[in-house]
C-alpha positions as CSV (number, residue, x, y, z in Angstrom):
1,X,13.5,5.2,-23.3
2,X,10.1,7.1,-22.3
3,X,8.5,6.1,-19.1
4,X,5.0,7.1,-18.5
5,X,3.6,6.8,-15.0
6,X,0.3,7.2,-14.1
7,X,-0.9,8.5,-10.5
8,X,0.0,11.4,-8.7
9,X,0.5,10.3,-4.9
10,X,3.5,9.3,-2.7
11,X,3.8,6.2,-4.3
12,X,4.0,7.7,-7.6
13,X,6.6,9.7,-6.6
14,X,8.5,6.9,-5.4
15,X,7.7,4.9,-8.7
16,X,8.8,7.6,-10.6
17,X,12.5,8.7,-8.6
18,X,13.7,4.8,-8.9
19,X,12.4,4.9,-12.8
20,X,14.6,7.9,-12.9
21,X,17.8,6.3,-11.6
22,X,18.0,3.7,-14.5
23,X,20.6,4.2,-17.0
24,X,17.9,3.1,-19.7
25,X,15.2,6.0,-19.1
26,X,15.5,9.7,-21.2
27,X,12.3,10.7,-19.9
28,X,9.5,10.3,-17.8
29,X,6.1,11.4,-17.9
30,X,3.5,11.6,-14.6
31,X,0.0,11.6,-15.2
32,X,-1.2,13.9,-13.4
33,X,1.8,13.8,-11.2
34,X,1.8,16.6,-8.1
35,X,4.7,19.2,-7.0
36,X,6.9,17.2,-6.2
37,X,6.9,14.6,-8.7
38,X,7.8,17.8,-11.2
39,X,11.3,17.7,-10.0
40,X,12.6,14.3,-11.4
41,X,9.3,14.0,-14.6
42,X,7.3,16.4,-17.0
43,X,3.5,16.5,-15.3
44,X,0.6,16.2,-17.8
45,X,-2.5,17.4,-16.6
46,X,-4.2,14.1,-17.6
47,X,-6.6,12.3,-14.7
48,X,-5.3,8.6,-14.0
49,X,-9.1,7.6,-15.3
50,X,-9.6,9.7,-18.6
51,X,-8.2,6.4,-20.4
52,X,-8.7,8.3,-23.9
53,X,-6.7,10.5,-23.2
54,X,-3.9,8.6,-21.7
55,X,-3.6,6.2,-24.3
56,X,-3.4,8.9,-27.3
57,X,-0.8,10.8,-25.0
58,X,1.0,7.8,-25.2
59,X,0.7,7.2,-28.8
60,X,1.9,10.9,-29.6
61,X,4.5,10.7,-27.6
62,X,5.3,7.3,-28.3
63,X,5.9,6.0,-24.4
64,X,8.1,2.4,-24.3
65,X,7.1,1.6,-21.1
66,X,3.8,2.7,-19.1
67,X,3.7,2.1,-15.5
68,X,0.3,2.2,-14.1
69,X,0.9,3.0,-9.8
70,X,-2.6,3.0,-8.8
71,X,-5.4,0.7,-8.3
72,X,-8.7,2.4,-10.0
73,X,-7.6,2.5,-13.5
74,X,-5.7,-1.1,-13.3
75,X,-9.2,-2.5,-11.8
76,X,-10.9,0.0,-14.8
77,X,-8.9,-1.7,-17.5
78,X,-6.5,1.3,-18.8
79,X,-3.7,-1.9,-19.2
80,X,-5.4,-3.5,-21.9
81,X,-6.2,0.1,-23.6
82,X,-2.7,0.3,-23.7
83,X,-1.3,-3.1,-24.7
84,X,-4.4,-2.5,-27.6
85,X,-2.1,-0.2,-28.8
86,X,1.0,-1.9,-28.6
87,X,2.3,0.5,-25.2
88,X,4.4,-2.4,-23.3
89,X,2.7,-1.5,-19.8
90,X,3.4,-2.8,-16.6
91,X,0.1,-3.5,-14.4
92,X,-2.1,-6.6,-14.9
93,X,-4.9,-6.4,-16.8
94,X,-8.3,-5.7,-16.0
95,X,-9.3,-9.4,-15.7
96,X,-6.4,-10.0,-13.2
97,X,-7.0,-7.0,-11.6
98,X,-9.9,-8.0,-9.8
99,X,-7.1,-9.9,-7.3
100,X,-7.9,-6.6,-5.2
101,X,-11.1,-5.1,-7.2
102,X,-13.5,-7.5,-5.4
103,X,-12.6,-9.0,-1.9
104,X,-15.6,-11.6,-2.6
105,X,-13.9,-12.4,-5.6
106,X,-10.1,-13.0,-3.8
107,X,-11.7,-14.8,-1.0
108,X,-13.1,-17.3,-3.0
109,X,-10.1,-17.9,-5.1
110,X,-8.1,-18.6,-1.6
111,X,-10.8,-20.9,0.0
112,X,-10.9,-22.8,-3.9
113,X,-7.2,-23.1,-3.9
114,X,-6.8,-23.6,0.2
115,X,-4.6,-20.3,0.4
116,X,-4.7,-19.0,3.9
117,X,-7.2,-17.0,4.9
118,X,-9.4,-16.1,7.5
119,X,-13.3,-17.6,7.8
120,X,-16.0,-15.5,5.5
121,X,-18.9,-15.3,4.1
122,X,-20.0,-13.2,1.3
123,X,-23.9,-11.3,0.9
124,X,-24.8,-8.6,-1.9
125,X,-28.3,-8.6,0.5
126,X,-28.6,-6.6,3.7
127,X,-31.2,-8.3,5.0
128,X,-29.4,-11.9,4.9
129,X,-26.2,-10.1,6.0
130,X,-27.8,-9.1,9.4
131,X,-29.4,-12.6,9.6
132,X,-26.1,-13.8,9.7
133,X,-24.6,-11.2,11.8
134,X,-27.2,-11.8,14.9
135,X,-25.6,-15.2,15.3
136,X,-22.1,-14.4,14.9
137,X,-18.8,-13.8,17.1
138,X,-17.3,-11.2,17.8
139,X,-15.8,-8.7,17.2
140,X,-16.2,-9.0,13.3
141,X,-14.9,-7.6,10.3
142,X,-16.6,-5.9,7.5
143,X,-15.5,-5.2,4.3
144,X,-17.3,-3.3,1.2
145,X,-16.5,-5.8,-2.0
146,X,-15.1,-3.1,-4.5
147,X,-12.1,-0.5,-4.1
148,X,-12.8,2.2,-1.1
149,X,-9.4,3.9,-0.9
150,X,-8.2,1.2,1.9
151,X,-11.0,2.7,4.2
152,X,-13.8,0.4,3.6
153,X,-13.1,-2.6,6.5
154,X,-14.9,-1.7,9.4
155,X,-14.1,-3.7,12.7
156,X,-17.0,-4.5,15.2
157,X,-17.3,-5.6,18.7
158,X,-21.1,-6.1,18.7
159,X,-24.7,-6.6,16.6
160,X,-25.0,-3.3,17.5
161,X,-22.0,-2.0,15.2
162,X,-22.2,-4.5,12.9
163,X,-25.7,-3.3,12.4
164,X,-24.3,0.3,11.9
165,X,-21.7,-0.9,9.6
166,X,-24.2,-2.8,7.2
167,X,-25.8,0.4,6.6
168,X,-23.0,2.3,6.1
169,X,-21.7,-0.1,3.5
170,X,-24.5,-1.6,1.6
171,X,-27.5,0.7,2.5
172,X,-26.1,4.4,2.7
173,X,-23.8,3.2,-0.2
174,X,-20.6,5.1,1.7
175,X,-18.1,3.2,-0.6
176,X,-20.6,4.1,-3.3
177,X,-20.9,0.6,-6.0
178,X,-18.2,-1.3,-3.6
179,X,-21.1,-2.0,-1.3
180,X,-23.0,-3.5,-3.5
181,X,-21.7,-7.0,-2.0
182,X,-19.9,-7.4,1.4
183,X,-17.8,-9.5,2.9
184,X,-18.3,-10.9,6.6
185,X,-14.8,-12.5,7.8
186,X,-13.4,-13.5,10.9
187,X,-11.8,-11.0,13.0
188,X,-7.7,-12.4,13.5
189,X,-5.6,-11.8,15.6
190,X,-1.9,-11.1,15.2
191,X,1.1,-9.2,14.0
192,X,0.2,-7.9,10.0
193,X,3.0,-7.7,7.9
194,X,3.0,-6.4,4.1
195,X,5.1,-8.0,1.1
196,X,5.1,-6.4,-2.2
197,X,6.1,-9.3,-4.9
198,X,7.2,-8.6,-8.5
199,X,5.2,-11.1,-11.0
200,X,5.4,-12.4,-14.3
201,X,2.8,-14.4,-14.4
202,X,4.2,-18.0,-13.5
203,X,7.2,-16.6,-11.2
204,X,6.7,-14.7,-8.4
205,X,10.1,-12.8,-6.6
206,X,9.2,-11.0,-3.3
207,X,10.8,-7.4,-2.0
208,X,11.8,-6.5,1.4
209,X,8.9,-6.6,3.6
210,X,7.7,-3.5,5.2
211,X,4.5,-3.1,8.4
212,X,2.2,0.5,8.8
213,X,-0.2,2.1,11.0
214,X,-3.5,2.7,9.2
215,X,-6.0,4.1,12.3
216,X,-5.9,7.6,12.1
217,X,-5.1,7.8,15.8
218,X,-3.3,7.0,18.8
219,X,-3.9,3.0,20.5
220,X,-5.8,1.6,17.4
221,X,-8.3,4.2,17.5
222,X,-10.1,6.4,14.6
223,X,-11.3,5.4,11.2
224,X,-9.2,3.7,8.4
225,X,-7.0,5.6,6.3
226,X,-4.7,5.3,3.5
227,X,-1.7,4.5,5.6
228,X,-0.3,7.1,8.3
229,X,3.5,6.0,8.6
230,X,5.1,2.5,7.9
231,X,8.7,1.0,8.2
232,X,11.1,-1.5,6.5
233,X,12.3,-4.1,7.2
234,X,9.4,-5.9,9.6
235,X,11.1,-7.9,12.3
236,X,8.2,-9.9,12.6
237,X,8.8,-12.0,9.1
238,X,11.2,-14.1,9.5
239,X,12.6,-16.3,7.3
240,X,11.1,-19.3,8.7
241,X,7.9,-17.5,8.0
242,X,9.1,-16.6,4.5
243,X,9.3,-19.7,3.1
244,X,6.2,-20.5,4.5
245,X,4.8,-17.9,3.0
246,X,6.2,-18.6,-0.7
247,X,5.5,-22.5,-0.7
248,X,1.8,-21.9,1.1
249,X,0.6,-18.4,-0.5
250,X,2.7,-16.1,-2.8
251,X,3.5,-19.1,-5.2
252,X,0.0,-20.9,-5.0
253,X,-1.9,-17.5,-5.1
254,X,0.4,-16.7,-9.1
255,X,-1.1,-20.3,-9.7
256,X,-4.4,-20.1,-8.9
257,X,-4.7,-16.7,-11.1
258,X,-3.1,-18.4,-14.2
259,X,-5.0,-21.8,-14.0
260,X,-7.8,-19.7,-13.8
261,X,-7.1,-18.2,-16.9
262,X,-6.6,-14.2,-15.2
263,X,-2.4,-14.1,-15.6
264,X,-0.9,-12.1,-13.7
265,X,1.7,-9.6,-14.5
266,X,2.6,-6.6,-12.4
267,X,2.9,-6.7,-8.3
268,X,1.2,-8.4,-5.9
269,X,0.9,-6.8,-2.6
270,X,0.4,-9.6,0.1
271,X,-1.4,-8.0,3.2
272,X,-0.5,-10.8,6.1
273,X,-1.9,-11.7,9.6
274,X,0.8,-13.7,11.4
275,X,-1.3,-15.6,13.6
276,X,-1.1,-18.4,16.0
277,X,-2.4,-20.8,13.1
278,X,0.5,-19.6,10.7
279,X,0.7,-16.9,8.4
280,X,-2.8,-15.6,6.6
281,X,-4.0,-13.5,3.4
282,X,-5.8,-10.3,4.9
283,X,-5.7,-8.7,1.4
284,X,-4.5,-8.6,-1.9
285,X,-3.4,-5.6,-3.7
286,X,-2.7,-5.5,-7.5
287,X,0.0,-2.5,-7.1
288,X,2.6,-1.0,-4.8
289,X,1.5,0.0,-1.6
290,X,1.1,3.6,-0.6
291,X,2.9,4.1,2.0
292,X,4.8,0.9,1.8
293,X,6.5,1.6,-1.5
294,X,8.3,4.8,0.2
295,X,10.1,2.8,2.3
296,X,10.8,-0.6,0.4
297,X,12.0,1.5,-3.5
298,X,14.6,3.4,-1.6
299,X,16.2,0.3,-0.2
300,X,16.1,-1.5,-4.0
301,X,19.9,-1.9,-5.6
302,X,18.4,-3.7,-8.6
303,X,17.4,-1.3,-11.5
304,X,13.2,-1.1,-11.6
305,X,13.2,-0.7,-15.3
306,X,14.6,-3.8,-15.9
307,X,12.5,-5.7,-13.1
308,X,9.9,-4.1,-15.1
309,X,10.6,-5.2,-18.1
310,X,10.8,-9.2,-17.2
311,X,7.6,-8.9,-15.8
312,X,6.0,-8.0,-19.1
313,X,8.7,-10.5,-20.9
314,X,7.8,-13.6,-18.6
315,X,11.3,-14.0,-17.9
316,X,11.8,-12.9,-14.0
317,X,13.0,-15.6,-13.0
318,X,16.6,-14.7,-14.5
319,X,16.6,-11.5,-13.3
320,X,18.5,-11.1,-10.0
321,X,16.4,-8.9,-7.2
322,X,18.7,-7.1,-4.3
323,X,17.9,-4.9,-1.7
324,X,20.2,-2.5,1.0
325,X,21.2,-4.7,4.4
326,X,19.6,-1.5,5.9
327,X,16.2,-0.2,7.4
328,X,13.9,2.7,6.0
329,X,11.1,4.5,8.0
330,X,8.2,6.9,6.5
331,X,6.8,9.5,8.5
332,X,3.1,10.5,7.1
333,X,2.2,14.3,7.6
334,X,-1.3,14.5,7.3
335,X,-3.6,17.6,7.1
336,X,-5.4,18.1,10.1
337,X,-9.1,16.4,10.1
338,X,-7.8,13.6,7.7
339,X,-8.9,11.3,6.8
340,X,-12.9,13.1,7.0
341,X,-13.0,17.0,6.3
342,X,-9.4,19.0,6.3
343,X,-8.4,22.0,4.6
344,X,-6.0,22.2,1.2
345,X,-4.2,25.4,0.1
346,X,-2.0,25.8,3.1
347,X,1.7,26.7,2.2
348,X,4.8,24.6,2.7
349,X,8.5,25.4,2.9
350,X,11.6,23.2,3.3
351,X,12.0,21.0,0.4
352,X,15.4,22.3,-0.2
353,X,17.0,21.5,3.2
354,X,16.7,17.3,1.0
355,X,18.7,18.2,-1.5
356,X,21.9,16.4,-1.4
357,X,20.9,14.6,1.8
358,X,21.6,10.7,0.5
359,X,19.2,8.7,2.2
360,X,16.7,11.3,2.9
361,X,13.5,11.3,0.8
362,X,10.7,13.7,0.6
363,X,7.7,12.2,-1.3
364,X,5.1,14.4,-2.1
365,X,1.2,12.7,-1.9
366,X,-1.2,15.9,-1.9
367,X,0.6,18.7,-2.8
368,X,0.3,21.2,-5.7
369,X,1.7,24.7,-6.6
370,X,-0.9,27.6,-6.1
371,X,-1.1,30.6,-8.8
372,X,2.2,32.4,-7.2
373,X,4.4,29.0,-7.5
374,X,4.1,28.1,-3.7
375,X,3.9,24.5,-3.1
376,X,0.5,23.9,-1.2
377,X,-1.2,21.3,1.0
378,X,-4.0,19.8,-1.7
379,X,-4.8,16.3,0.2
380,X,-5.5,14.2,3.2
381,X,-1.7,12.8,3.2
382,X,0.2,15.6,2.2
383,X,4.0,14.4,2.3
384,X,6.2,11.1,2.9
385,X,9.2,11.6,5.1
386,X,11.5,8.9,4.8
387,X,14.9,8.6,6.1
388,X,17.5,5.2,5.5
389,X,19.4,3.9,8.8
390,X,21.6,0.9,9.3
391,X,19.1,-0.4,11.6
392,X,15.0,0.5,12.4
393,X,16.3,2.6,16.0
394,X,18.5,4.7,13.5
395,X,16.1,5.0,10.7
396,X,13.6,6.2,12.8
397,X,16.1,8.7,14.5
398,X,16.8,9.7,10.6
399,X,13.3,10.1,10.0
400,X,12.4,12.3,12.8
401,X,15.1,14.6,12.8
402,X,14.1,15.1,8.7
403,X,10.2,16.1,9.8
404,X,11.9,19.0,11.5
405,X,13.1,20.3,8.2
406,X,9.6,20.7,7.0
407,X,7.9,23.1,9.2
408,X,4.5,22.9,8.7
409,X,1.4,25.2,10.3
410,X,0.2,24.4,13.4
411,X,-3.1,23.4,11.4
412,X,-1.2,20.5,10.1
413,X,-0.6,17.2,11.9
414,X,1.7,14.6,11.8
415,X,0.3,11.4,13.0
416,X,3.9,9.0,13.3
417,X,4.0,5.7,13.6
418,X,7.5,5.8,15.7
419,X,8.8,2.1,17.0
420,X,7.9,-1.7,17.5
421,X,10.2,-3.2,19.1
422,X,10.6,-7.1,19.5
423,X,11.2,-9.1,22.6
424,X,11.9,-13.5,21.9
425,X,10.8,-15.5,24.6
426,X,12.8,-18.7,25.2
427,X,9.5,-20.9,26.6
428,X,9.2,-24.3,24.5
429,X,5.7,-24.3,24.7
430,X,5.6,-20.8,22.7
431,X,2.1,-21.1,20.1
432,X,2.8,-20.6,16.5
433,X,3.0,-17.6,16.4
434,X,5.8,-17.0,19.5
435,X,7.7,-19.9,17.6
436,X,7.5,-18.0,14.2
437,X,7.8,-14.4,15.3
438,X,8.9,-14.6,19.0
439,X,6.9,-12.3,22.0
440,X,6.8,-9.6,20.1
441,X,6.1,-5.8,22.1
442,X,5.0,-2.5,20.7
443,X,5.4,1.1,21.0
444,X,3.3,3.7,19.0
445,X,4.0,7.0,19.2
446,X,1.6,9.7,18.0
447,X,2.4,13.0,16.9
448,X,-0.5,15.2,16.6
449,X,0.0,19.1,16.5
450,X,2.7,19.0,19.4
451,X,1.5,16.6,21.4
452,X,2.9,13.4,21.8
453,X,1.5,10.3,23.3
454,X,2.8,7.4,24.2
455,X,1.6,3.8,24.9
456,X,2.8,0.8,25.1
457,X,0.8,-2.5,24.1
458,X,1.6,-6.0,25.9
């Protein structure tokens, strides 16, 4: 079998070293991959939106499977290119894509179908979205409609900054067309929790659940970005809260797609809240999670190919889904300045010291090879360090001692998300949320350069 993936990031890289452990696949093609992705697939220097270009690639080389790992040319349509030309391709289709291409558009979907969800409004005016705003509670949340590279939620605690933010999205056009409409919602409050779900359009089969940092730095603080570390499995989801979660929102949200005539086929990534009204929909996403998928593909037994395959078929439900009784952290090693201005073209050394290391991963995100063959920084997030223990206290132990064997200039810096630890109380008058998830407490700790902070949120 030929596999062709298209994307070039950590999660592509992921994708493509679990594609490459199935008995089925000869080979695999990344388009336009990165250095590290060139160990396991053949690169083709092909963007993942030059959809001409892809599909007659994989007519000439007559691909049986294309996986499609990121979110602008799934929202674009490159899926129904592809299936035009008989390519079996896993990713829904444009008109189920818009699940994460417009937030107005998933909103209203959950409030029509009474998914979970927090309180929003949506306005494609700035004038009537300040209107609003000067009468609202906060702190508030702010979200540009359309796909902004998971940076385009902005979180205010006043008119004032909600002003700003208004501007910045709609106005200054930051998120460029994604801010043509924006959606107001209700700030929550909680533990978030992220669970990436296989579907086939009518069945839906959940992964391992996995939890990230996304702030750029230390205590909440700093803009959005992609995703600067994340871990597997969360403590926090329980499996009370899992079966919630599949009678109230996974199952109902496969549903409300199909009786609404968008099927979906592909993965659903469930962003969650766990608040002290039960479990909410933050987000959807229409593909693997990046950094999520680093830390939740290592820990899958069953064979992705296949998985793959019966989501295309319709017939998930008879395929059995496993995962390692184990734990997974990623470490994110960003380039300094990320996720604003930062400089590319810086070398790195060390790759080597993973080889025959089971359990030890080294994804590449923004790397490529310069004219001398060196692999080079050529992104925000440069590389994924994830490391396998039997529990989160040794996988994080694994993960840190791994970092060490990439040693990276002083102009690089590695913002960690390092622990969360969870304490139960025993109180019967707990809220939801201390019933569901217990008194949970926290520890972040922030690498950056070499210093390391600590704090510790009650």
């Amino acid at each position: 079998m030929k596999v062709m993936i298209v994307g070039g990031g950590g999660r592509e890289h992921a994708i493509a070293m679990s594609v490459a452990k199935s008995e089925k696949v000869e080979k695999i093609y990344c388009l336009p991959g990165n250095a590290g992705i060139e160990a396991v697939a053949q690169c083709v220097p092909i963007g993942p939106m030059e959809f001409e270009k892809i599909r007659d690639f994989a007519k000439e080389q007559k691909i049986d499977l294309a996986v499609i790992g990121m979110d602008d040319p799934l929202v674009g349509g490159l899926t129904d290119i592809l299936e035009a030309e008989g390519i079996r391709t896993f990713g829904p289709r444009k008109n189920a894509a818009i699940l994460e291409g417009s937030k107005a558009f998933s909103k209203d979907l959950m409030k029509k179908y009474q998914i979970p969800t927090a309180a929003y409004e949506n306005f494609d005016n700035a004038d009537d979205a300040l209107c609003y705003l000067e009468r609202a509670s906060y702190p508030i949340v702010l979200k540009a409609d359309g796909l902004a590279l998971g940076k385009g939620v902005l979180i205010c605690k006043s008119f004032e900054e909600a002003k700003a933010g208004v501007k910045e999205i709609m106005l200054d056009k930051k998120f460029g067309a994604s801010g043509n409409t924006m959606v107001v919602e209700e700030f929550m409050t909680g533990r978030e929790v992220s669970v990436l779900s296989f579907v086939d359009g009518k069945t839906v089969k959940t992964m391992t659940s996995a939890q990230d940092h996304k702030r750029a730095k230390d205590g909440d603080e700093g803009p959005n970005t992609g995703g600067m570390g994340t871990f597997s499995p969360s403590p926090f989801y329980t499996e009370e809260i899992a079966r919630y979660c599949e009678e109230h929102i996974f199952q109902p949200t496969v549903d409300a797609m199909r009786t609404e005539g968008r099927e979906f086929k592909g993965i659903i990534f469930f962003g969650l809240m766990l608040t002290e009204d039960g479990p909410k929909v933050l987000e959807y996403n229409a593909r693997f999670g990046d950094p999520e998928a680093q830390v939740v593909l290592p820990r899958m037994k069953t064979d992705i190919v296949d998985v793959m395959e019966a989501c295309i078929d319709g017939t998930l439900d008879q395929v059995n889904l496993e995962f390692e009784d184990n734990a997974a952290v990623c470490v994110v090693l960003a380039s300094d300045g990320y996720p604003l201005a930062y400089e590319k073209g810086i070398p790195i050394e060390g790759f080597e010291k993973f080889e025959g290391k089971d359990g030890y991963y080294c994804f590449h995100a923004g790397t490529k090879k310069n004219e001398q063959g060196q692999i080079v920084t050529n992104g925000g997030r440069v590389l994924g360090i994830t490391a396998k223990g039997a529990d989160l206290k040794e996988a994080r132990k694994n993960a840190y001692a791994a970092t060490e064997w990439i040693p990276l200039l002083i102009s690089i810096c590695a913002t960690i998300l390092e622990r969360r630890s969870m304490r139960r109380k025993k109180d019967e008058k707990r809220t939801f949320i201390e019933k569901w998830a217990g008194q949970m407490q926290e520890k972040w700790d922030v690498r950056l350069g070499l210093l390391i902070v600590t704090r510790i949120a009650k």
